[in-house]
C-alpha positions as CSV (number, residue, x, y, z in Angstrom):
1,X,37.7,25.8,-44.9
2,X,35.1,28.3,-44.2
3,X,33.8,26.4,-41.0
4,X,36.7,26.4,-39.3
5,X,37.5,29.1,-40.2
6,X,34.2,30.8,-39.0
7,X,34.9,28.9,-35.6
8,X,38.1,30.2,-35.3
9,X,40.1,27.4,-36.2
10,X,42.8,29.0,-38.3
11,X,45.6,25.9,-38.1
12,X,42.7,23.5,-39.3
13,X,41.8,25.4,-41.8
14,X,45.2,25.7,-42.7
15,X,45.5,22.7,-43.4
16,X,42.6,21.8,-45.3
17,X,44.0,24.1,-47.3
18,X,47.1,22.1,-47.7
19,X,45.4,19.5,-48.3
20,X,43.2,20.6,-51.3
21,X,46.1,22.1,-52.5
22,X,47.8,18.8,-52.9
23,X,44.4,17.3,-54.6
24,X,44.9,19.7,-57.3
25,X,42.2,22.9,-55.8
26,X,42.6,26.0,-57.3
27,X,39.9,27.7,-55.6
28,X,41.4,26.4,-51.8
29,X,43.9,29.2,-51.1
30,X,41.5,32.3,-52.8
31,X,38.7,30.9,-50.1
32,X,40.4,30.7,-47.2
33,X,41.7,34.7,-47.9
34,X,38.2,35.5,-48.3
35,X,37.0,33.7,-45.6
36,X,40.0,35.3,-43.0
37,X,39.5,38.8,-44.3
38,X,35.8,38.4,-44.0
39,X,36.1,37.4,-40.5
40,X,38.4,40.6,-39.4
């Protein structure tokens, strides 16, 4: 999630996100906020 997201690439992050989400993550969604609001 943070590589894409650090290349730019919201919608795969997205849904890596989805997808750890459905394997049970917990930590998944509070990454990817990090990782967007670090990037802006």
């Amino acid at each position: 999630i943070k590589d894409a997201v650090a290349k730019g690439d919201v919608d795969k992050a997205l849904k890596l996100l989805d997808e750890a989400e459905r394997l049970g993550s917990t930590s998944a969604r509070s990454t990817f906020i990090s990782s967007v609001k670090g990037k802006g």
